[in-house]
C-alpha positions as CSV (number, residue, x, y, z in Angstrom):
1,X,-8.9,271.4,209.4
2,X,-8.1,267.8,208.6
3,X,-9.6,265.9,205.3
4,X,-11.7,263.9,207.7
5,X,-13.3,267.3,209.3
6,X,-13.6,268.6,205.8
7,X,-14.9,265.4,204.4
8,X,-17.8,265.7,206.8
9,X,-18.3,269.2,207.0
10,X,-18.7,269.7,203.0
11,X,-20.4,266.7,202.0
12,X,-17.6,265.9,199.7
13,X,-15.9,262.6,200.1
14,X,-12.4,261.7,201.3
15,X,-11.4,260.6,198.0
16,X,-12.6,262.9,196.1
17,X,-10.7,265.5,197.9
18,X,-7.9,263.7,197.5
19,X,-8.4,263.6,193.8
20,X,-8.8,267.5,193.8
21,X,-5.5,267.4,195.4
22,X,-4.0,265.6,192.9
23,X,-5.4,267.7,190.1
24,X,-4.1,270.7,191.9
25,X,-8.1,272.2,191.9
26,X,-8.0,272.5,195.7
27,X,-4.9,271.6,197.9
28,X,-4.3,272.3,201.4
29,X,-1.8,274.5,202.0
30,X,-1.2,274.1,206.0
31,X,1.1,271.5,207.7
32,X,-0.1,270.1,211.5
33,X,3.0,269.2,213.7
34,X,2.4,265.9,213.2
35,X,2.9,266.7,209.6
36,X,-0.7,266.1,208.2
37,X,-2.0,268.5,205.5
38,X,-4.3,271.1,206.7
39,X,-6.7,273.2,205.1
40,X,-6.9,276.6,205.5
41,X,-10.4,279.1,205.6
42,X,-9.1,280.0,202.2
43,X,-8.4,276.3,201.1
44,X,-12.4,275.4,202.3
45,X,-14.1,279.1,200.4
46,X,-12.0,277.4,196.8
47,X,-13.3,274.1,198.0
48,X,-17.3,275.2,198.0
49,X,-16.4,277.6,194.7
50,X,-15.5,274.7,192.9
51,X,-18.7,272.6,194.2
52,X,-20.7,275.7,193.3
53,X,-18.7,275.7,189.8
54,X,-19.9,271.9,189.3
55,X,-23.4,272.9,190.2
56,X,-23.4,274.7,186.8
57,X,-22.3,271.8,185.3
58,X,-18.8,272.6,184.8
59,X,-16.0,270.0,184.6
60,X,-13.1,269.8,186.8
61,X,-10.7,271.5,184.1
62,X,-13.3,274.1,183.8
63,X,-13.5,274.8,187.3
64,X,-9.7,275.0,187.7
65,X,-9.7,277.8,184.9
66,X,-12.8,279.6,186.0
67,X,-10.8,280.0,189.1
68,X,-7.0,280.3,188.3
69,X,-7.3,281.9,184.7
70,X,-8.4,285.7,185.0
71,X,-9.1,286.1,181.3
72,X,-11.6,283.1,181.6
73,X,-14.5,284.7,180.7
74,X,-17.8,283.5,181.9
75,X,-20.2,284.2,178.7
76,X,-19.6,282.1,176.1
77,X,-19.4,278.8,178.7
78,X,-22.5,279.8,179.9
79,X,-23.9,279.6,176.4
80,X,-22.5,276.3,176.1
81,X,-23.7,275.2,179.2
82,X,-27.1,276.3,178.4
83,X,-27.4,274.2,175.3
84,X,-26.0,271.5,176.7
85,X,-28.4,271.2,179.7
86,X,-31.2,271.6,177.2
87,X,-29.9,269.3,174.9
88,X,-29.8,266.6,178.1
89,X,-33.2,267.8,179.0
90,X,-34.8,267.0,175.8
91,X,-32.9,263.3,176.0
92,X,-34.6,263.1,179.5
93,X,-38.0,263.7,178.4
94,X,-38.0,261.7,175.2
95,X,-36.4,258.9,177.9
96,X,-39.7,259.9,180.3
97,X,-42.0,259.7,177.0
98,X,-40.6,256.5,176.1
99,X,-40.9,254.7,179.5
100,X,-44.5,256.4,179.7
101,X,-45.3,254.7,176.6
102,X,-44.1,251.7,177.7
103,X,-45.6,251.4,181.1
104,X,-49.4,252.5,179.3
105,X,-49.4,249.7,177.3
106,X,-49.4,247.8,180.5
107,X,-46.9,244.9,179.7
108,X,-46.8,241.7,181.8
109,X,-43.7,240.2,180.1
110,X,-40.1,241.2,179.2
111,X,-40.9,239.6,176.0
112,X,-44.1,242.6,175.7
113,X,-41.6,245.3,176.8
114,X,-39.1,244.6,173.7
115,X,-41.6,244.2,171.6
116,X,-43.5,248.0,172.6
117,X,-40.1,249.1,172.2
118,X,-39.6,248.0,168.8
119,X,-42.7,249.1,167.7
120,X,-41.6,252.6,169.5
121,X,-38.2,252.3,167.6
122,X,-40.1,251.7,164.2
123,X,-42.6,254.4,164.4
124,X,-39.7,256.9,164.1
125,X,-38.2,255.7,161.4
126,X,-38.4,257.8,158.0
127,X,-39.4,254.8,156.2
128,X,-43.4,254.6,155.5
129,X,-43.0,251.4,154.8
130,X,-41.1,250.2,158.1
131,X,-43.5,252.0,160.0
132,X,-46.4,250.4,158.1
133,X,-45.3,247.0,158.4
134,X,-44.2,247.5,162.3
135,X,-47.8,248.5,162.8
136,X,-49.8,245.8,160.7
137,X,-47.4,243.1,161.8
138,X,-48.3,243.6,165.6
139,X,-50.0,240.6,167.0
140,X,-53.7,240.6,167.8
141,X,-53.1,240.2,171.7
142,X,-49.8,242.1,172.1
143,X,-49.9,245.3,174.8
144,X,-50.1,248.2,172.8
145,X,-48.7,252.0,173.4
146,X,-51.8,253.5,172.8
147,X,-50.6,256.6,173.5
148,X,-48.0,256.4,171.0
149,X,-49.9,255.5,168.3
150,X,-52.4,258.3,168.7
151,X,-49.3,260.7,168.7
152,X,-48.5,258.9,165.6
153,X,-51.9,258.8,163.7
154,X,-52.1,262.8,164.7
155,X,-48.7,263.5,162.7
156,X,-48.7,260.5,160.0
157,X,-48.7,262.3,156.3
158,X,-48.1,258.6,154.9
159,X,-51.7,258.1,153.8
160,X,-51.1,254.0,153.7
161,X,-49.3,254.9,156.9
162,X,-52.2,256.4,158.1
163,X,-54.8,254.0,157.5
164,X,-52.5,251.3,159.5
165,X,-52.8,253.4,162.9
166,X,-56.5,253.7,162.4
167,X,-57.2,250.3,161.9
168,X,-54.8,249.6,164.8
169,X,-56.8,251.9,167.3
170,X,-60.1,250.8,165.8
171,X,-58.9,247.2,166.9
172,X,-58.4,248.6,170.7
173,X,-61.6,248.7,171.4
174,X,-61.6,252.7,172.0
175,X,-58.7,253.0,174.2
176,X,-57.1,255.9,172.9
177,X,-60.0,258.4,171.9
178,X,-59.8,260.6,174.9
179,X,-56.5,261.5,173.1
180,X,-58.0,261.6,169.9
181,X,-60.6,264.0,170.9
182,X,-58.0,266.9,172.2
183,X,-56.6,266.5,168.5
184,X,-60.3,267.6,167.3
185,X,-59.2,271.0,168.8
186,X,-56.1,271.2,167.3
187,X,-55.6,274.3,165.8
188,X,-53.8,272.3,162.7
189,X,-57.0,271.6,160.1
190,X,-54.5,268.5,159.5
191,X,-54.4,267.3,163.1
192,X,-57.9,268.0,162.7
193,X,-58.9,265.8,160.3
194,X,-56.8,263.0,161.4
195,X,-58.2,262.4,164.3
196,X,-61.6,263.0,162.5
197,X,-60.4,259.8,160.2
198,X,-59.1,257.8,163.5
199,X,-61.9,258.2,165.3
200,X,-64.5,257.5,162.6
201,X,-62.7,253.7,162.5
202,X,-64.0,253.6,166.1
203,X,-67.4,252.3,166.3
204,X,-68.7,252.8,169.6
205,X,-71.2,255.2,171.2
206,X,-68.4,257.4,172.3
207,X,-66.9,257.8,169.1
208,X,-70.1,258.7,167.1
209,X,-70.2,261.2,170.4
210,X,-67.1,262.6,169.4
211,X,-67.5,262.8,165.7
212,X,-71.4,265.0,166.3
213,X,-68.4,267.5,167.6
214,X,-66.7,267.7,164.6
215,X,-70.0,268.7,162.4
216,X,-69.3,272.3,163.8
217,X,-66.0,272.1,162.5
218,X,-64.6,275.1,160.5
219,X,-63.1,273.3,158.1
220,X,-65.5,271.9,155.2
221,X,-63.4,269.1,154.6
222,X,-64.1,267.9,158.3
223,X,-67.7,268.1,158.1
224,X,-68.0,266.3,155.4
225,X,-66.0,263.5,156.4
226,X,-67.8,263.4,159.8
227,X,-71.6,263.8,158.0
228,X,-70.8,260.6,155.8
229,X,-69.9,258.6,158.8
230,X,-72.8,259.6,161.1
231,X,-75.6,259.6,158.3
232,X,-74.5,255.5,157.8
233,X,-74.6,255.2,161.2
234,X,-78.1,256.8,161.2
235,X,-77.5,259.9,163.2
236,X,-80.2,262.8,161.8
237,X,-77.5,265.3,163.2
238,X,-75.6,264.8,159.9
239,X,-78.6,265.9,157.6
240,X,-77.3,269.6,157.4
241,X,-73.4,269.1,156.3
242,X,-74.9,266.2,154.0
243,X,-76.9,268.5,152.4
244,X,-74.0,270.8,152.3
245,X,-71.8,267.9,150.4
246,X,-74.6,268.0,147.9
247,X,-75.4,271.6,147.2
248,X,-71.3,271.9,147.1
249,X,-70.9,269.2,145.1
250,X,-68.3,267.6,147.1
251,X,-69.0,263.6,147.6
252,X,-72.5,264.6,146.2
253,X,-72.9,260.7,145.5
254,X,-71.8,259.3,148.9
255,X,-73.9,262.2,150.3
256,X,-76.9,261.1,148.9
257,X,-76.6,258.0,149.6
258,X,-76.4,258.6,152.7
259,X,-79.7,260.3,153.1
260,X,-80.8,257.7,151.6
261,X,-79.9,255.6,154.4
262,X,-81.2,257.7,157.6
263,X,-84.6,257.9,155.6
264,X,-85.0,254.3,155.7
265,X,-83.8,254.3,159.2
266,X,-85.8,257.0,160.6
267,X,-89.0,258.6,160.0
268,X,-87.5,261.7,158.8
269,X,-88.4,261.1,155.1
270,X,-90.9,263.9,154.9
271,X,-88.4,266.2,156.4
272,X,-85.2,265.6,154.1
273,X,-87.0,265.6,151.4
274,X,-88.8,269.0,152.0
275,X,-85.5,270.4,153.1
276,X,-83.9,269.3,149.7
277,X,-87.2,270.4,147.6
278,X,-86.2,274.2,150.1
279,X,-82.7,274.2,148.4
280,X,-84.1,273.6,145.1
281,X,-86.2,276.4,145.6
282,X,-84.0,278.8,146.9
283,X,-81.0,278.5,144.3
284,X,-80.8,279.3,140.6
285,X,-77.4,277.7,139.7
286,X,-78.5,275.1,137.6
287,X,-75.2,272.0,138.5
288,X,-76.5,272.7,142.3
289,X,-80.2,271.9,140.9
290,X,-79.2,269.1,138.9
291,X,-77.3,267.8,142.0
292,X,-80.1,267.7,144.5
293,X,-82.1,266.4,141.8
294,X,-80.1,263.3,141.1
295,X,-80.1,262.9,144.9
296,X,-83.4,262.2,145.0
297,X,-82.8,259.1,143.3
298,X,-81.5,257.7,146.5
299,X,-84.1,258.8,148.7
300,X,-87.1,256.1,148.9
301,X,-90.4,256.5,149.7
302,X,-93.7,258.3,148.5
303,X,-92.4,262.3,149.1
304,X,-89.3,261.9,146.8
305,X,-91.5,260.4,144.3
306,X,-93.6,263.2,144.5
307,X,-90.8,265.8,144.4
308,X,-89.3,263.9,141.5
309,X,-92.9,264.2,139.9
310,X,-93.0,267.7,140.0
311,X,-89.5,268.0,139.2
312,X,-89.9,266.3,135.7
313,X,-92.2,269.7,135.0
314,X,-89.2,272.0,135.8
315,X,-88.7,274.0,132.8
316,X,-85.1,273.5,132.9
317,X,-85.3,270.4,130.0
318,X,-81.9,269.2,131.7
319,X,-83.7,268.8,135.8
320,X,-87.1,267.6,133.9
321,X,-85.2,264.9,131.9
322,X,-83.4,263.6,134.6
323,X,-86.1,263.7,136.9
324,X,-88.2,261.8,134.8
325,X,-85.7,259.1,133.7
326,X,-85.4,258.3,137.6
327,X,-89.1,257.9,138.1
328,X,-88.4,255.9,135.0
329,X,-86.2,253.6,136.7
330,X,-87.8,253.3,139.8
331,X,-91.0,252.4,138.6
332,X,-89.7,249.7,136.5
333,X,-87.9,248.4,139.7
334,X,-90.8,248.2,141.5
335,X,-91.9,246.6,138.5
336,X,-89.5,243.7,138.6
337,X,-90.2,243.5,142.4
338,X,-93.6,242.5,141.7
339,X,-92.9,240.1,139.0
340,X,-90.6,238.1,141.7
């Protein structure tokens, strides 16, 4: 069979043949009367081993020994091959991530695609402080890789880091927290309370959606976060892990205050305030009573004042004390109030 014949029977082209010739991989051993090379049946079953071969991934040399050497043992190529390919795979999808990126942040310009791509470039640097500065120095009506930076924000440590991306994702207008939401069931309590943190800078309906998730959230630390945001947003659903920040003392303050707030935005008064007078009741450590009564010094209205009333009572001289002293300084608020 002529090179031609070959050429088009094998799918391999004239000069490449020719080169295989040349590197003595696969040379035809027949003569035509004319003179031409021919290749033999044996000449084509070396020709498709060495395609096969290069299938693998093999290089020419290594095809050549695979085939001529008989102490060149398959095993530890295929090892290298192996790594290799997955080594080249990984490039590939970091490549696919990259361009995905890219392409979400929908860019109109060639000017926009650099400057996602820098951004890109800077987020993997291992300097907090490059990636802080690529993030905050992004103009206000750039494209941005959403994607990317909620990847980011649920793997930054950098707390000043951190805070960039969520203020970043905040200022897309709640693009992004479909992604943020899978991080809320991570099985990493860190992934977890990132993306409790990102998506509490997200003021929308969704969001505060989202975040009413997160108050079943095994981990205390997530709760609490999530309760602080919702009760100054005036969502009732929060009144349980509040109370939980208070009887913990974790945040007591910014709990309280807090229940302050959904009083005055709600008509709930009556009910907070019974369900803090219940955990009173019900507990005999005497920093968790002394907590909820403090608290009440944030909660307005005529049923605190009466819980503080009976409070100042209390035998412990510690809860009457303080009790009093708040009645104290409300009634000499209300006081000034009526002067002015």
């Amino acid at each position: 069979m002529l090179i031609g014949e070959v050429s088009r029977r094998s799918g391999v082209s004239t000069r490449m043949l020719r080169h295989y010739d040349a590197l003595g991989l696969v040379q035809p051993t027949g003569r035509t009367s004319g003179g031409y090379r021919e290749y033999s049946a044996d000449d084509i079953r070396r020709l498709f081993h060495v395609e096969s071969l290069r299938t693998l991934g093999l290089s020419l040399s290594e095809a050549k020994r695979a085939l001529d050497e008989s102490d060149f043992a398959p095993s530890g190529l295929m090892g290298d091959l192996i790594r290799h390919t997955r080594q080249r795979i990984a490039a590939e999808e970091e490549l696919l991530t990259k361009l995905e990126h890219v392409d979400s942040a929908g860019p109109e310009e060639w000017e926009d695609v650099l400057r996602v791509v820098t951004l890109l470039r800077a987020l993997e640097s291992e300097s907090g402080a490059r990636r802080q500065q690529a993030i905050l120095s992004q103009d206000a009506n750039a494209p941005l890789p959403v994607e990317a930076l909620v990847e980011a924000a649920l793997s930054e440590d950098d707390l000043n880091v951190a805070g960039a991306l969520q203020w970043t994702l905040a200022r897309a207008a709640g693009r992004g927290l479909a992604d943020l939401a899978a991080g809320l069931d991570a099985e990493s309590v860190d992934v977890r309370r990132r993306a409790t943190a990102a998506i509490a800078a997200v003021h929308t309906v969704e969001a505060t959606v989202l975040l009413r998730r997160a108050l079943d959230d095994p981990d205390a630390t997530v709760r609490g976060r999530v309760a602080l945001v919702l009760g100054a947003r005036g969502n009732l659903d929060a009144v349980p892990a509040l109370l939980e920040l208070i009887v913990e003392g974790r945040r007591d303050v910014e709990a309280a205050e807090a229940l302050g707030v959904l009083t005055e935005l709600s008509a709930s008064a009556d009910d907070i305030v019974g369900a803090m007078q219940d955990l009173f009741d019900n507990t005999d450590d005497a920093p968790t009573r002394l907590r909820i009564t403090q608290a009440f010094a944030e909660i307005p209205g005529t049923a605190a004042r009466e819980a503080l009333a009976r409070l100042a009572d209390d035998s412990d001289r510690t809860i009457a004390a303080t009790a009093a002293a708040i009645l104290n300084i409300r009634d000499r608020r209300k006081s000034e109030r009526g002067q002015v």
